[in-house]
KOLLUM-556516 format. One record per residue (C-alpha): residue in three letters; x, y negated, z negated. Coordinates in steps of 0.5 Angstrom, whole numbers, padded with zeros to 4 digits, always signed. Last residue first. Example, Ala and Ser with C-alpha at 12.3 -4.5 7.8 and 13.67 -1.06 7.14 Angstrom:
ser+0027+0002-0014ala+0025+0009-0016
***
This chain:
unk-0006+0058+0024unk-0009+0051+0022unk-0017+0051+0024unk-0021+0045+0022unk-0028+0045+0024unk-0029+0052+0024unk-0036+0054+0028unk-0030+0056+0035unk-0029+0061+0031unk-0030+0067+0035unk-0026+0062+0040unk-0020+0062+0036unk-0021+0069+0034unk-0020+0072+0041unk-0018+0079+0038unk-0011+0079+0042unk-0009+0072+0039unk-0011+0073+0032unk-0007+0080+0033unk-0001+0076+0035unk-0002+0071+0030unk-0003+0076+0024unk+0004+0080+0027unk+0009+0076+0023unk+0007+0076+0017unk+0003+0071+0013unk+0006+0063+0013unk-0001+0060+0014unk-0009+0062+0016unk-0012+0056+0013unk-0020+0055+0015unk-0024+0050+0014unk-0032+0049+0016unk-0035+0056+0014unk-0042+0056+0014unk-0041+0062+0019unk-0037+0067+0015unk-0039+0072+0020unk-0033+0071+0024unk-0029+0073+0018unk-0031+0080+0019unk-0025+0084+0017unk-0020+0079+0015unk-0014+0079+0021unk-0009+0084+0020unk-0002+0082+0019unk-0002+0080+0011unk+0005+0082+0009unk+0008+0075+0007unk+0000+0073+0004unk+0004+0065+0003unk-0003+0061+0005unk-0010+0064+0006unk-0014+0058+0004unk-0022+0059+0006unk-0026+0053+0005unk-0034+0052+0007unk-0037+0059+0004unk-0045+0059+0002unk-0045+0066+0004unk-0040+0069+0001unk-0041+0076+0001unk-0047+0078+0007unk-0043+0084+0009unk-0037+0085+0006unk-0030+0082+0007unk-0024+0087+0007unk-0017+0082+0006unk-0011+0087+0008unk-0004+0087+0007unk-0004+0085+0000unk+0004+0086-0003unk+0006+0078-0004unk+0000+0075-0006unk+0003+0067-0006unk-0004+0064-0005unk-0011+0066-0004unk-0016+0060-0005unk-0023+0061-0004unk-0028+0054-0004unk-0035+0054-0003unk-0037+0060-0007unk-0045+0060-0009unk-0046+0067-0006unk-0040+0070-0009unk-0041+0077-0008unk-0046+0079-0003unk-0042+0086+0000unk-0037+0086-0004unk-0030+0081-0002unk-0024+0087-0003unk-0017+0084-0003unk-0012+0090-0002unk-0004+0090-0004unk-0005+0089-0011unk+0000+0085-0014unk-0005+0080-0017unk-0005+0073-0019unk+0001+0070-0016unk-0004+0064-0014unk-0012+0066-0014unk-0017+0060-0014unk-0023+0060-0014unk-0030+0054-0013unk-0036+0055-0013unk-0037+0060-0018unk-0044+0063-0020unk-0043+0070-0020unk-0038+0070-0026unk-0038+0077-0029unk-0040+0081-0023unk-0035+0078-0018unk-0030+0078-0024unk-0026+0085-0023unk-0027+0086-0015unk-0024+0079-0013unk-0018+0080-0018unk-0016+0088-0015unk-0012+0091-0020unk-0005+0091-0023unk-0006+0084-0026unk+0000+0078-0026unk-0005+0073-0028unk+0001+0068-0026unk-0004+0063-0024unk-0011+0064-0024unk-0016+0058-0023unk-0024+0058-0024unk-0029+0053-0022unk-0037+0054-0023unk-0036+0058-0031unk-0044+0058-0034unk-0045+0065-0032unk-0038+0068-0035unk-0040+0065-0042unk-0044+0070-0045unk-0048+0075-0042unk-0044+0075-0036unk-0038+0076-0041unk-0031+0072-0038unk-0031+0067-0043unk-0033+0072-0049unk-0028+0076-0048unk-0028+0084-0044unk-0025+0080-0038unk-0019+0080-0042unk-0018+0087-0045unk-0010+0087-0043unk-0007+0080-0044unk-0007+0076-0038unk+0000+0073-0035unk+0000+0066-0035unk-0004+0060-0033unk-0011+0059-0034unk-0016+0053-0030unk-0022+0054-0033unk-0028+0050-0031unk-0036+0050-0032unk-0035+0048-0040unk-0042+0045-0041unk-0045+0050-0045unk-0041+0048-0052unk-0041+0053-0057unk-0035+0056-0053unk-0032+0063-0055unk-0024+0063-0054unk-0022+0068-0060unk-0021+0073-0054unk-0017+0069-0050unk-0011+0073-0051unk-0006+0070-0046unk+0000+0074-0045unk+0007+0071-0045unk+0012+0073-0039unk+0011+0067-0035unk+0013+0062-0039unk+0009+0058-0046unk+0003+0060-0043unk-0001+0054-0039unk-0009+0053-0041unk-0013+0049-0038unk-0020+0047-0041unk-0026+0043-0037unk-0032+0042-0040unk-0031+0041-0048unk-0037+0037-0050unk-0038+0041-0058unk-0030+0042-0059unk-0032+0048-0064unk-0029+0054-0058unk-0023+0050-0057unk-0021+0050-0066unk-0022+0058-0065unk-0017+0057-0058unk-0012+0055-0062unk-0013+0058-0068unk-0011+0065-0063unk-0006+0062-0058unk-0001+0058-0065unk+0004+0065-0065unk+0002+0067-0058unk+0005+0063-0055unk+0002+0056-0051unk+0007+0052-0048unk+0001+0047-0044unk-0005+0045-0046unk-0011+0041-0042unk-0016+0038-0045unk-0023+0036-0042unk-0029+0033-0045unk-0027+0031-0052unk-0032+0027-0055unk-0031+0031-0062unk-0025+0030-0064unk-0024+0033-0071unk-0024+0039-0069unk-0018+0038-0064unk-0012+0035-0070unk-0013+0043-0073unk-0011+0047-0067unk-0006+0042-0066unk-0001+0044-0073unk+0003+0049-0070unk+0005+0045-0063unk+0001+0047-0056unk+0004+0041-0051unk-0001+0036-0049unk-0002+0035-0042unk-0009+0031-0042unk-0013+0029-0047unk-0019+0026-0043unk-0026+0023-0048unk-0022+0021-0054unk-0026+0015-0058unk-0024+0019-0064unk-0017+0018-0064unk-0015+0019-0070unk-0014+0026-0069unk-0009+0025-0065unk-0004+0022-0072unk+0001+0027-0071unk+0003+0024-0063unk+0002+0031-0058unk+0009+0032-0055unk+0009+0031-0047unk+0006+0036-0042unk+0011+0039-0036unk+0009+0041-0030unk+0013+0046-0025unk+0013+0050-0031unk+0012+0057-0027unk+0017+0054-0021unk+0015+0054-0013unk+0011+0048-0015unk+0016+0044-0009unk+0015+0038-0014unk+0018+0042-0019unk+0020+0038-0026unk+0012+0035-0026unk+0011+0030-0031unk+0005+0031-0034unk+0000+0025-0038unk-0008+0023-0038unk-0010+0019-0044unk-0017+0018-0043unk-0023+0015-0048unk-0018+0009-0052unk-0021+0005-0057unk-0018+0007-0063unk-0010+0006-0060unk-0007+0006-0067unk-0005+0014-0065unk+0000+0012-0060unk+0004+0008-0065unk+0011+0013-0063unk+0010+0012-0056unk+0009+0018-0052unk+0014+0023-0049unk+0017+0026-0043unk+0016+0020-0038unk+0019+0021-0032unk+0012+0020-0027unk+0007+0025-0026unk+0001+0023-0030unk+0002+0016-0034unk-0006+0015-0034unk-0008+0009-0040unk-0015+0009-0040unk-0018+0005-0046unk-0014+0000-0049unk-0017-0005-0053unk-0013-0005-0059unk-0007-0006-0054unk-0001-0007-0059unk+0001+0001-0060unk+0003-0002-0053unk+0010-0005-0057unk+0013+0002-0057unk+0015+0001-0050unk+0013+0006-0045unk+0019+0010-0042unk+0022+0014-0035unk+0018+0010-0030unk+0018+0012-0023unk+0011+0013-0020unk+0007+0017-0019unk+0001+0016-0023unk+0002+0008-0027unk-0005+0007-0029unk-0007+0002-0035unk-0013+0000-0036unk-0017-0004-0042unk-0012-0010-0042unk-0015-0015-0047unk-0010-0017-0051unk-0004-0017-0046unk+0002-0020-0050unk+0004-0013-0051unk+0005-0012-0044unk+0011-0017-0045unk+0015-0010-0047unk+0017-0010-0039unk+0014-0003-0036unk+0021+0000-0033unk+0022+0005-0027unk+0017+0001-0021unk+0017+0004-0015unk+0010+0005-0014unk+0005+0010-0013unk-0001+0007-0018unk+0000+0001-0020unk-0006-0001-0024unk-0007-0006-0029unk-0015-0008-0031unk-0016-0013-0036unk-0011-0019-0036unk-0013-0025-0040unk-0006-0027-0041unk-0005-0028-0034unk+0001-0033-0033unk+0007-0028-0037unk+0004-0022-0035unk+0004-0023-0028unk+0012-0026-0027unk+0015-0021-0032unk+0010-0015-0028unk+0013-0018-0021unk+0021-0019-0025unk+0021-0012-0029unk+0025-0008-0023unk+0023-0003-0017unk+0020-0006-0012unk+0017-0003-0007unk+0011-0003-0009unk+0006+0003-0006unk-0001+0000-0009unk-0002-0006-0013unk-0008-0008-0016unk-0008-0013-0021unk-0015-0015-0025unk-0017-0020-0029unk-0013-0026-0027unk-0016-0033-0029unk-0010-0035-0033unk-0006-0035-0025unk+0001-0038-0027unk+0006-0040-0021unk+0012-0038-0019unk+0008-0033-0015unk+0011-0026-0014unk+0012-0024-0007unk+0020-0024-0007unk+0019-0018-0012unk+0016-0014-0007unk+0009-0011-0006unk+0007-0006-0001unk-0001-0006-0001unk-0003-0012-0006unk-0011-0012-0009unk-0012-0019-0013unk-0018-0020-0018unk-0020-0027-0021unk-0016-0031-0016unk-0017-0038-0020unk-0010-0041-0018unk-0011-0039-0011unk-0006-0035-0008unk-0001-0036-0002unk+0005-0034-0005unk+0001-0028-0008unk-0001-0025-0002unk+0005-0024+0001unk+0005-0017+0003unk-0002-0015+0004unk-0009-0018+0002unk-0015-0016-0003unk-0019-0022-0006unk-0023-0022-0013unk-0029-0025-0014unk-0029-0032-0012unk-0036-0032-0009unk-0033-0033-0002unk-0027-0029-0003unk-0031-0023-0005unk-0036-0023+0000unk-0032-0023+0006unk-0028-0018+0002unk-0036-0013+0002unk-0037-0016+0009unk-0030-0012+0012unk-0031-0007+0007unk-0038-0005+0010unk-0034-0005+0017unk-0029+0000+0015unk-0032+0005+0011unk-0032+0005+0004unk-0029+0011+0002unk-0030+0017-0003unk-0028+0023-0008unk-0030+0027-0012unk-0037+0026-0011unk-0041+0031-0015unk-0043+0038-0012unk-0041+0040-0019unk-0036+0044-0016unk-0033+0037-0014unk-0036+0034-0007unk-0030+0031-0002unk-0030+0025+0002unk-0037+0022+0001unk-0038+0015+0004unk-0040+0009+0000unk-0046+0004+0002unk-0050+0009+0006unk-0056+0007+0000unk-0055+0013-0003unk-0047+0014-0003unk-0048+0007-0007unk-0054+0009-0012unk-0049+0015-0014unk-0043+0011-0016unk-0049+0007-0020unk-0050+0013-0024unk-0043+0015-0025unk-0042+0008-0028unk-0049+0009-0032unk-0045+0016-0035unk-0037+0013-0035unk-0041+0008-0039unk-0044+0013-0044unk-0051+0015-0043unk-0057+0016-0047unk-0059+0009-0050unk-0054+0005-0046unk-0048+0005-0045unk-0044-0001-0041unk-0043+0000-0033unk-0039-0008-0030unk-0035-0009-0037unk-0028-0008-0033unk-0026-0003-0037unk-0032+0002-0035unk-0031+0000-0027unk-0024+0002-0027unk-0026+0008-0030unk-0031+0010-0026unk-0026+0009-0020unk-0021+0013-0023unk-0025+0020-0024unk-0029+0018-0017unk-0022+0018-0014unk-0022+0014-0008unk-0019+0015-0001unk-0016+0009+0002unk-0018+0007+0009unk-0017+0000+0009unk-0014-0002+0002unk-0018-0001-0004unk-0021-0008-0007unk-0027-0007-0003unk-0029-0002-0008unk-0028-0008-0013unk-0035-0011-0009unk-0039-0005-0011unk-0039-0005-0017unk-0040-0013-0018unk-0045-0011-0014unk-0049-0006-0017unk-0048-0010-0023unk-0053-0015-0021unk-0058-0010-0018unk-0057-0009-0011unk-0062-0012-0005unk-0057-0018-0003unk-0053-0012-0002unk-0057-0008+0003unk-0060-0014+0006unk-0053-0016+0007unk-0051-0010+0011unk-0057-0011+0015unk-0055-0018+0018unk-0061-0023+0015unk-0067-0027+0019unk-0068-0032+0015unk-0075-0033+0012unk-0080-0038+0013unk-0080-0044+0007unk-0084-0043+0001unk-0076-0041-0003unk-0075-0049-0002unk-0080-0051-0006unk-0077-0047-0012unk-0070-0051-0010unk-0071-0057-0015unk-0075-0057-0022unk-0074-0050-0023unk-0067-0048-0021unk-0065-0055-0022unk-0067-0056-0029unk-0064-0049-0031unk-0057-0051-0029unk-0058-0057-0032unk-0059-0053-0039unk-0054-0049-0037unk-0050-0055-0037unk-0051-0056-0045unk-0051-0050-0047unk-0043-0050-0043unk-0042-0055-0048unk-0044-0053-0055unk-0039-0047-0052unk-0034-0051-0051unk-0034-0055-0057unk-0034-0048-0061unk-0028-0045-0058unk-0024-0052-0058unk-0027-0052-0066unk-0023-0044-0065unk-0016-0047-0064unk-0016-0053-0067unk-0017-0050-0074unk-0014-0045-0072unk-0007-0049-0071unk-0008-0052-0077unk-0010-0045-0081unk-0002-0044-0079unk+0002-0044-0086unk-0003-0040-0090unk-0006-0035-0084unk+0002-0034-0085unk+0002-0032-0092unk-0004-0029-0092unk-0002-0024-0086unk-0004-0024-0078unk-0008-0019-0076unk-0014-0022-0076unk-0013-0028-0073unk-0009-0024-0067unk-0016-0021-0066unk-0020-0027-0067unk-0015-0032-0062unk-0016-0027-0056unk-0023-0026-0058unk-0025-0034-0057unk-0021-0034-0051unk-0024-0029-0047unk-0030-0032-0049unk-0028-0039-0046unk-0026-0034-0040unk-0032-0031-0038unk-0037-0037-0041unk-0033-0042-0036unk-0034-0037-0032unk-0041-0035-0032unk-0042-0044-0031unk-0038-0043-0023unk-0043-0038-0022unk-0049-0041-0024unk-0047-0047-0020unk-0046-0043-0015unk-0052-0039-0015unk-0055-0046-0015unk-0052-0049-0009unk-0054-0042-0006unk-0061-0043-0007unk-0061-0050-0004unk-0057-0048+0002unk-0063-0042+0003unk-0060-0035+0004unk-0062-0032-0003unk-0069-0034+0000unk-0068-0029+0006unk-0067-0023+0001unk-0072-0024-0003unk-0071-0027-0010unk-0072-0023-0016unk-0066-0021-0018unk-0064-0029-0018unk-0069-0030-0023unk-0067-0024-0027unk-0059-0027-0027unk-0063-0034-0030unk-0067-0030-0035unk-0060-0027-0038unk-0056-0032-0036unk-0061-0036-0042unk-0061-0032-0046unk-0054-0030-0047unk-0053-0038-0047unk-0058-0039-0053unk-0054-0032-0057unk-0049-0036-0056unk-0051-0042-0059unk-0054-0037-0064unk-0047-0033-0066unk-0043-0041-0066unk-0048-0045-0071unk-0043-0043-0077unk-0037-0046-0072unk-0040-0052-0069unk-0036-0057-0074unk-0030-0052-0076unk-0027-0054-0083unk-0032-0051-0087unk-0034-0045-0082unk-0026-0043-0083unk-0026-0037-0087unk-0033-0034-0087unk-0034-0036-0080unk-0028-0032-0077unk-0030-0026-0081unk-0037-0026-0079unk-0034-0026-0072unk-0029-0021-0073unk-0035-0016-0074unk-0036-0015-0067unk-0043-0014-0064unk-0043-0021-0062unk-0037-0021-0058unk-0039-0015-0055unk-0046-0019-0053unk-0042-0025-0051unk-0037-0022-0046unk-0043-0017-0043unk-0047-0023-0042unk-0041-0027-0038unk-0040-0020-0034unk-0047-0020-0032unk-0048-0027-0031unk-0042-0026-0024unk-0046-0021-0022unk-0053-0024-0022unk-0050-0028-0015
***
């Protein structure tokens, strides 16, 4: 439908807006016949996609199903790609152009020529078969669109009934495996790079593409797994009989296929977006495929160079790569090659090192490398101007029973270079790190690890100046430093989560972070580790941060009550009570958490009395009651617990 228009309007606008354009046709206009005309034949065909793709958006839904609409929307389709892949093209050649010396500009100004007289002859060429696309519209189906309707199934309504970009939106959710919980944080990402939710005048792309995301929970078209404490979605699936239409949808459309092991020995050459589940090296093609946009390999068993070798070599244009949760150990140094990729994910998976190379991928936007071997970044990281989300940890104790069970990596000395930067998490604390994030203003959510006291104070100064910080965490240096947060003041009134790690310092809950007059109202999740304190953490902040909606306490006290006042936290969601050695008794007073869905009480050794009053907690839909002293069970079983609790959807005792 429209969405194929979308991505090709989106290609020639970025394009456009480039300032290599005028380049290009300052040094080779003279030589290349449609060049100096190449920015108005764009904007024609822009034009055109634009108005053809708002025909289309105005359709009926039983028209779209008329044999003479779908001629023409296939051939709009099929025309949206050669727009697609000749503008990928052009910017693949513009940018090495770029940055090629005089001297070599020199001896391969031939070689250009050719290149972009190819590119303006195509382009000339494809205005001329808009022009017949347009013929056709007009002068041939729209008597069809007067005959009586068809009868739709109501799951094509639904997606007949979405905007343009909503259904590209909506068909990569199919690339997905069966079941597979989605992350929003990730999943928005994915759409960003693709180039289906761009900013508009008041909104980012992560913004528009949040929106979107919004439109499909709306609409019944994805399914809620979790909310955040924002009451966001958080994460999400497609049921399965949606994305049983959705695959059907993209095949037929062209727009990206999802298969198992296999698939790529069957693959069509124009597969634009390809999703495998369980990938080995004996599944690679032998064959190019030059339109592949997005590879999505889940669970890989390969753990060689051969599959990625294989890809990168035959698809240049490459936007998307995620291979999260697969055995590969060792990115191949081609990924240089991939001018246009925008997405790298390798979360859990087993490489030890990213080649220096990849300072080469100008058009990076997300690069998440968080929980495998890397220990540190490439040394030309810092050239990526484009990129909005660098997430990197390496876990060293995966059991978390360690204070550092994670691990940053070492900050690059040019940070604040990235001005793009949206996500900068796990960095480790360094003298000079304070003075890098005043100067990155669209930072949204930092975490840093091995804060001390020497850097802690300027530090956290710099922290409170960052204008859209929302989520912070802080993890001390070793279990015996205490933080001091007393000159972490934020200006920005977005910062809702904290997450701090490490003993407290004495007079913490008198800083202004944890002042209900000052930032304590404005905090919705909140996550101490380590605290080490001497009193009742339930009693110190209730009063102060009255409006969280999510806690977490984890070694975070050594007293042997816990004590929940009567009304306190009455918008808490989620209690987590983990590794509290001495408590022995949990007190819950009359009408306190009236909003609670999730308790976890895990690892309270002596906790052998059942928490008074547990069974009023009636919004309650999941209670964890694990690895407490022996007697609690006996005691939950004597008192009948299990049939006072019978509201409680999920029950683990």
């Amino acid at each position: 439908m429209a969405e194929v228009a979308f991505v090709a309007i989106s290609k020639i606008a970025t394009a456009l807006g480039d300032k290599v354009m005028d380049e290009v046709k300052s040094k080779l206009s003279e030589k290349v016949n449609y060049l100096r005309a190449l920015p108005e034949n764009l904007e024609d065909v822009k034009m055109d996609l634009e108005m053809m793709s708002c025909v289309i958006k105005d359709l009926g839904s039983g028209d779209l199903s008329k044999e003479a609409v779908q001629v023409w929307i296939g051939l709009l389709r099929k025309v949206s790609f050669r727009v697609v892949d000749v503008m990928d093209k052009y910017s693949y050649h513009a940018f090495q152009l770029q940055k090629e010396s005089l001297f070599t500009r020199f001896f391969k100004g031939g070689y250009y020529v050719k290149v972009f007289s190819d590119v303006a002859d195509e382009v000339v060429n494809i205005k001329n078969e808009i022009q017949k696309v347009k013929d056709l519209l007009y002068n041939q189906f729209r008597s069809e669109l007067l005959k009586t309707d068809d009868v739709q199934a109501i799951l094509k309504l639904s997606y007949n009934d979405l905007p343009g970009n909503l259904r590209n939106c909506f068909l990569y959710c199919s690339l997905f495996p069966e079941d597979c919980t989605i992350a929003r944080e990730s999943l928005v990402r994915q759409w960003v790079a693709e180039g289906f939710a761009m900013a508009t005048k008041n909104n980012t792309p992560e913004d528009v593409a949040e929106l979107n995301l919004m439109e499909f929970i709306t609409r019944n078209m994805l399914q809620v797994v979790d909310y955040d404490e924002l009451d966001r979605v958080s994460t999400c699936k497609m049921h399965d009989i949606v994305r049983d239409l959705a695959l059907s949808t993209a095949k037929k459309e062209k727009f990206g296929s999802a298969n198992h092991r296999g698939a790529m020995l069957l693959m069509e050459k124009d597969v634009r977006r390809l999703s495998s589940y369980g990938w080995r090296d004996s599944d690679s093609s032998t064959e190019d495929l030059p339109c592949l946009r997005t590879i999505m390999s889940f669970e890989a068993v390969t753990s060689t160079t051969q599959m990625l070798s294989s890809i990168f070599a035959g698809s240049l244009y490459l936007t998307v790569l995620e291979l999260q949760d697969s055995a590969i150990t060792e990115v191949p140094a081609s990924i240089q090659n991939l001018f246009n990729l925008r997405y790298i994910g390798l979360r859990r998976t087993m490489v030890k090192s990213l080649p220096d190379c990849i300072e080469k991928l100008s058009n990076l936007q997300t690069l998440d490398i968080k929980q495998t071997k890397i220990e540190k970044l490439p040394r030309g990281i810092a050239k990526l101007k484009k990129l909005r989300h660098l997430l990197a940890d390496r876990v060293i104790d995966e059991k978390q029973r360690s204070f550092q069970y994670f691990v940053g990596v070492q900050p690059p000395k040019d940070l604040s270079n990235l001005l793009e930067l949206q996500t900068l998490e796990t960095v480790e604390a360094s003298d000079d790190l304070a003075d890098q994030l005043e100067k990155m203003n669209r930072l949204q959510s930092v975490w840093i690890g091995n804060v001390n006291a020497t850097h802690s104070a300027k530090l956290f100064c710099s922290l409170s100046k960052v204008p859209l910080l929302s989520s912070l965490l802080l993890n001390a240096c070793d279990v015996d430093q205490p933080l001091s947060l007393e000159a972490l003041n934020p200006q920005s009134r977005q910062l809702h989560r904290l997450i701090v790690r490490g003993r407290w310092a004495a007079g913490m809950l008198q800083c202004p972070m944890f002042q209900f007059d000052g930032h304590g109202k404005n905090l919705k999740y909140l996550a101490l580790s380590w605290s080490c304190l001497v009193e009742d953490p339930l009693l110190l902040l209730a009063p102060q941060v009255p409006n969280l909606t999510y806690l977490s306490l984890n070694k975070a006290s050594s007293v042997e009550t816990l004590v929940v006042s009567d009304g306190c936290f009455p918008k808490l969601k989620t209690l987590v009570l983990k590794n509290l050695e001495n408590v022995n008794k949990i007190t819950i007073g009359k009408g306190a958490l009236q909003s609670i869905q999730g308790l976890y009480v895990v690892t309270l050794p002596n906790l052998d009395k059942v928490p008074q009053d547990i069974e009023y907690l009636t919004s309650l839909k999941k209670l964890w009651l694990l690895y407490l002293h022996g007697n609690f069970k006996v005691q939950w079983c004597e008192n009948g617990m299990h049939k006072k609790m019978a509201h409680v959807l999920e029950l683990r005792v």
